[in-house]
N, C-alpha and C positions, 0 to 999 in steps of 0.2 A: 457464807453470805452475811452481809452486815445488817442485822434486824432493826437495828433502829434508825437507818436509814428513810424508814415510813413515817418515822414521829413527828411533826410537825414542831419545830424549835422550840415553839411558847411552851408546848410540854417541858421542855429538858429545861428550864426558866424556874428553879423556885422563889418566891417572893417569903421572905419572913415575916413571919406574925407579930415580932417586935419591932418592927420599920413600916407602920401603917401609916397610908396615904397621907401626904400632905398637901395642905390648899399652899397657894401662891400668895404672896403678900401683895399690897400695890406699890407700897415702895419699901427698898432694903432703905435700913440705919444704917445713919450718917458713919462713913467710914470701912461700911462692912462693902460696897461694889468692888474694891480692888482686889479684897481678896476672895469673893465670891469667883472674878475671871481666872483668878489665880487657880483657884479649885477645880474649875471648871477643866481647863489647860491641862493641869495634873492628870486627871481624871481622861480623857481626851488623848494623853500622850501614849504613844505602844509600849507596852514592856521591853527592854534591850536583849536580845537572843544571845545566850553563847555558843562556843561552837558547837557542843551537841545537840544545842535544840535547834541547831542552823539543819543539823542533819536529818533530825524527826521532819524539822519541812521540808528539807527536800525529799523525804521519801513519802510523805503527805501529797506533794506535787505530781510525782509519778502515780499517782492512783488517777487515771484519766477517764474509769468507766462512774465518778460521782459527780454530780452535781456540783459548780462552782459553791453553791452556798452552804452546803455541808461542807467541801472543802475550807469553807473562810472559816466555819465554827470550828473544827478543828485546831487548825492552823492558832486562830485564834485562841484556844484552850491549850496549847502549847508549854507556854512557860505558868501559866497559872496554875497548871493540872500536874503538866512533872518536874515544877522548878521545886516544889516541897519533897521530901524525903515521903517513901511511900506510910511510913508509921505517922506521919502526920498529915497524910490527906485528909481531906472529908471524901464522905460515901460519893458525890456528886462527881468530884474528882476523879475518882480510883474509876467510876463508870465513863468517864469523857478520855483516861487511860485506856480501858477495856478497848473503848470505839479507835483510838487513834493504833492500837496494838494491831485489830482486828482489819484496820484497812492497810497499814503494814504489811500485816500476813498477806494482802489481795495480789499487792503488786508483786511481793516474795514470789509468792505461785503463780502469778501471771509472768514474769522472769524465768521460773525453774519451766512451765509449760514452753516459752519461747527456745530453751535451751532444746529439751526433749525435740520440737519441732525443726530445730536445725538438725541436730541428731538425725530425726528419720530422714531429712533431704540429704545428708551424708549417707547414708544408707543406700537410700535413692539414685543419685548419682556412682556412688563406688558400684554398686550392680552394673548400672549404666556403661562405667568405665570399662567393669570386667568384661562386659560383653565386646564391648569397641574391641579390645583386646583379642577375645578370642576370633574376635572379624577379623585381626589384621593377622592373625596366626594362620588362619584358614588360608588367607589372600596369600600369603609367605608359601604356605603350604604347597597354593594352586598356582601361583608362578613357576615355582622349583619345578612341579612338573610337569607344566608346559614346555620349560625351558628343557625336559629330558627328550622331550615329543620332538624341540626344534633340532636338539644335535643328532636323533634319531633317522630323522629327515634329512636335515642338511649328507650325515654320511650316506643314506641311501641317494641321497640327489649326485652325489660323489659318485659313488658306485657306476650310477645308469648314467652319467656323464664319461669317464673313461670306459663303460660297456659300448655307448657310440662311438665313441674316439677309435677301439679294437675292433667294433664292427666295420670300421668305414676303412682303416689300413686292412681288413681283410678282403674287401670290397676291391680297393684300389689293386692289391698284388693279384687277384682272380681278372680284373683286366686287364690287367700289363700281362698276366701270363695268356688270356683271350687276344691281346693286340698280336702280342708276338706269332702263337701259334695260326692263326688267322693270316698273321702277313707271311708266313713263309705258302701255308696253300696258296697264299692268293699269288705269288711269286709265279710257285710251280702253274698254277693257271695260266699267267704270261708269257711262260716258257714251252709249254705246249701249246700255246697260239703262235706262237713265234715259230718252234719245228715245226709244227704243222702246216702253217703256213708256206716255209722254205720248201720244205716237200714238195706243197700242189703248185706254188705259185715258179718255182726255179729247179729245182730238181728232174721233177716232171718235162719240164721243156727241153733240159739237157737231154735227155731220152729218148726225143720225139724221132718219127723217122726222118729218112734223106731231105725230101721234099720242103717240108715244113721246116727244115734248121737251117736258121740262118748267122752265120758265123759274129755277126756285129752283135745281135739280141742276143747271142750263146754267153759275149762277153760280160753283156752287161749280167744278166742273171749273176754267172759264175764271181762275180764283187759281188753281189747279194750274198752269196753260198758263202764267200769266202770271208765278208765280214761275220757270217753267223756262226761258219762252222767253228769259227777260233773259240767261242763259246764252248765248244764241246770237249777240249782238251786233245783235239786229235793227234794223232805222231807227226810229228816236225815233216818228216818224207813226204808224207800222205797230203800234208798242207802243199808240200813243195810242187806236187805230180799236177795237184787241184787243176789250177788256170790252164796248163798244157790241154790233159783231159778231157778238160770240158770247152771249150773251145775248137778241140777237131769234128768234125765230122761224125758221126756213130759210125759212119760206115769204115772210116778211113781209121778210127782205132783196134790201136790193137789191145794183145790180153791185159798186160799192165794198164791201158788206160780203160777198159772196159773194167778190173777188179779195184782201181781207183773213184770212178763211179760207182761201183755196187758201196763200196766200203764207204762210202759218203751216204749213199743213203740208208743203207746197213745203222749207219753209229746215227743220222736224224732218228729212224724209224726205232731205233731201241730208248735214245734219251726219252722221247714223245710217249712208248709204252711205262718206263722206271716211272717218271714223273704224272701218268695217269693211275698207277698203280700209285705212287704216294697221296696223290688226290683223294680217290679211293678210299685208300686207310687214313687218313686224316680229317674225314669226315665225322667217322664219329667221337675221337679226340675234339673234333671244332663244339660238336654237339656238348657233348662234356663240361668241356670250358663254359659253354651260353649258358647252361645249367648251374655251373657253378657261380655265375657272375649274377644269375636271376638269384640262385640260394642265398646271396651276399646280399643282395638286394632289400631283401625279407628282410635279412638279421638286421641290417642298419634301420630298415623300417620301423622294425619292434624296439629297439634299442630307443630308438627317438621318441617311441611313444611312448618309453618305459620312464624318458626322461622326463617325457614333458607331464606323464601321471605324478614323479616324485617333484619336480619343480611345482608343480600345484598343490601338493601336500605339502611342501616347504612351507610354502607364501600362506596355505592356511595356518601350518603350524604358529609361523610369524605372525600371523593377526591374533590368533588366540594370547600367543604370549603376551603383543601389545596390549590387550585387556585384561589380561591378569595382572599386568604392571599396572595401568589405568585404575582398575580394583584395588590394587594393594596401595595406592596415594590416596583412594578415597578413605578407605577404610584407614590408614596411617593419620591423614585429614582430621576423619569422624573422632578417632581416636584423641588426638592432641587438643581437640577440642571437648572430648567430654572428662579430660583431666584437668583440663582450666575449667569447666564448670566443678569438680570435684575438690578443687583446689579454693576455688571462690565460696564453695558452700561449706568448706573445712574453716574458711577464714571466718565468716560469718557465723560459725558453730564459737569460736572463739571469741569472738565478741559477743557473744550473747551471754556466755559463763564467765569474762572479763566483765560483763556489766551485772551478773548476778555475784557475781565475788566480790565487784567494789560494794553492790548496795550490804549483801551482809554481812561483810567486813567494816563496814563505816554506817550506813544509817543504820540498820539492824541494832549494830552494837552499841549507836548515838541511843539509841532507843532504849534498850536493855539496860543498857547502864544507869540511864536515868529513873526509867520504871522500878530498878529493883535499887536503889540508894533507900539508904537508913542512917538516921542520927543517930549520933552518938550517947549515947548517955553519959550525965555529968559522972566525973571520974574514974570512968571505964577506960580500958586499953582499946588502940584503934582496933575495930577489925578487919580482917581481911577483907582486901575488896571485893566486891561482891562480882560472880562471875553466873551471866545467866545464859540460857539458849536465847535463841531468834526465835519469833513469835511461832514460826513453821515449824523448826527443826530442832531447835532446843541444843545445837550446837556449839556456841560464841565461846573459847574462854579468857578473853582477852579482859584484861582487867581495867575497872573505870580509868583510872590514870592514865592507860596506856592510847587511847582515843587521840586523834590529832584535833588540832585547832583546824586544818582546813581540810575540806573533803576531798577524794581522788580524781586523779586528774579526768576530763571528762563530765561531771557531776556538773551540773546546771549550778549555777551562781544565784544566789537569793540576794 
């Protein structure tokens, strides 16, 4: 802290004890007002800065926690306090040195604080980053296996999709073999209404006694018999005797035409028994088949429910995965965005130790160089130039010479 910042200026004001007060005359001699202005003027005019002490004020300017008028006394102590070599100060001097040194050092460390400060927000942000980072690893992570959940799915959705496909051709062949066996009973059914039939409704009449037969109705029957019997495969002969036969009389036939009727209803009455006995045993083959077409029934049931359980596990699978995707842009998002703030606070970390390199690179060393100058003594060899630290760090060893005439680029203009 800078202590005599309290001191009230008139303090830091010596008055010499050989320059006591003077009164004011009422008028100067004749001759003496022109150069009294002149003096005046002189006295009036600012000392002309070179470039190092352009550099002390500008590094006097950056000190923005003083007071305007302690800055002007400085500023204004400038080339009077380090334009003289430090062996030829007065005491007064080397302490308005001291002060102009000491708020140098302010802004130094209020620079090397701003540096540190960006630092920690480098810090701050790169954490920041990492994590972004380890979000979008996780998100990476939890997509990957969702996406094993979806092919997991989708092949069981495969699966109980061609298991319906093989339920349903199992399905289809147990009723094409239910159609078939079914349409042949139901044939034989037809076929025994039909012999049966023949029997009660023509056969039977053929039969009847004398009285009741009448040779016209015998005909007609006997084309009923004859259209049916052909059905049966009878012997060609047996077809041929038919119409004869049945058309005489009972009474008036003889044996051949009486064993020609028996053997007519002889071969109805056995087709009508073979085909009630195939009825019979084909019964419980019909049952079988119903059985077998309900069993099919099931399985395509269960199959379709199996499919419509993995099509629903699919579609969730699929939504989960869209959210893992959704996750992983945000979290990619968060990400790109907390390495351009990472990038932004890196830049600004550089700029803060590019404006504390230029100040003590250039004012720092405007400063040192002038603080620590010394004349020469008459007939001495030059010395070395003098090479001093910076108020703070005591680092500088750049030599008075070496200082440029203009400050870097950046640097406020005086």
């Amino acid at each position: 802290s800078l202590k005599w910042h309290s001191q009230p200026v008139s303090s830091l004001v010596s008055v010499s004890p050989a320059f006591p007060p003077t009164r004011t005359l009422a008028m100067a001699p004749k001759g003496c007002k022109r150069a009294s202005q002149e003096s005046a003027a002189d006295v009036n005019k600012k000392p002309k800065l070179n470039s190092m002490m352009l550099g002390v004020v500008d590094a006097l300017r950056q000190a923005t926690d003083l007071p305007q008028d302690c800055l002007a006394m400085l500023e204004a102590g400038v080339p009077g306090c380090l334009g003289p070599p430090a062996n030829e100060r007065h005491q007064l001097q080397s302490s308005m040195v001291t002060w102009i040194g000491e708020t140098i050092e302010s802004v130094e460390a209020r620079l090397r604080q701003a540096v540190d400060d960006e630092a920690a927000k480098v810090a701050t942000v790169k954490l920041a980053f990492e994590e972004a980072e380890r979000v979008v690893s996780d998100a990476k992570g939890n997509l990957e296996a969702k996406g094993d959940v979806v092919a997991t799915t989708k092949a069981a959705n495969n699966e109980a999709a061609q298991a319906v496909k093989s339920a349903k051709a199992g399905l289809t062949d147990a009723q094409v073999a239910q159609t078939r066996g079914d349409a042949s009973l139901a044939e034989a059914g037809k076929l025994i209404e039909e012999y049966g039939g023949a029997l009660k409704d023509h056969v039977d009449y053929l039969k009847k006694e004398e009285d009741s037969f009448d040779a016209n109705i015998a005909k007609t029957h006997t084309n009923q018999v004859m259209r049916i019997a052909k059905k049966l495969g009878l012997d060609d002969s047996l077809m041929t005797a038919l119409p004869s036969a049945c058309t005489t009389k009972p009474s008036q036939r003889g044996t051949f035409d009486k064993m020609v009727i028996s053997e007519l209803e002889g071969s109805f009455q056995s087709k009508v028994a073979a085909l009630t006995e195939e009825m019979n045993t084909g019964a419980e083959a019909t049952a079988q088949r119903a059985a077998a077409v309900t069993a099919n029934e099931q399985v395509v049931q269960a199959a379709e429910d199996a499919q419509k359980d993995a099509e629903a596990a699919l579609a969730a699978a699929q939504a989960a995965q869209g959210e893992a995707a959704a996750g992983l842009r945000e979290a990619e998002k968060g990400s790109k965005a907390k390495a351009a703030g990472q990038a932004a606070a890196e830049e600004l970390k550089k700029k803060a130790e590019h404006v504390l390199e230029n100040f003590i690179g250039y004012n720092v060393l405007c400063f040192n160089s002038l603080r620590d100058k010394v004349s020469k003594p008459e007939g001495a060899d030059s010395p070395a130039p003098a090479t001093s630290a910076s108020p703070a760090a005591a680092k500088s060893t750049t030599p008075f010479a070496a200082i440029s005439a203009s400050p870097p680029a950046g640097s406020e203009a005086l």
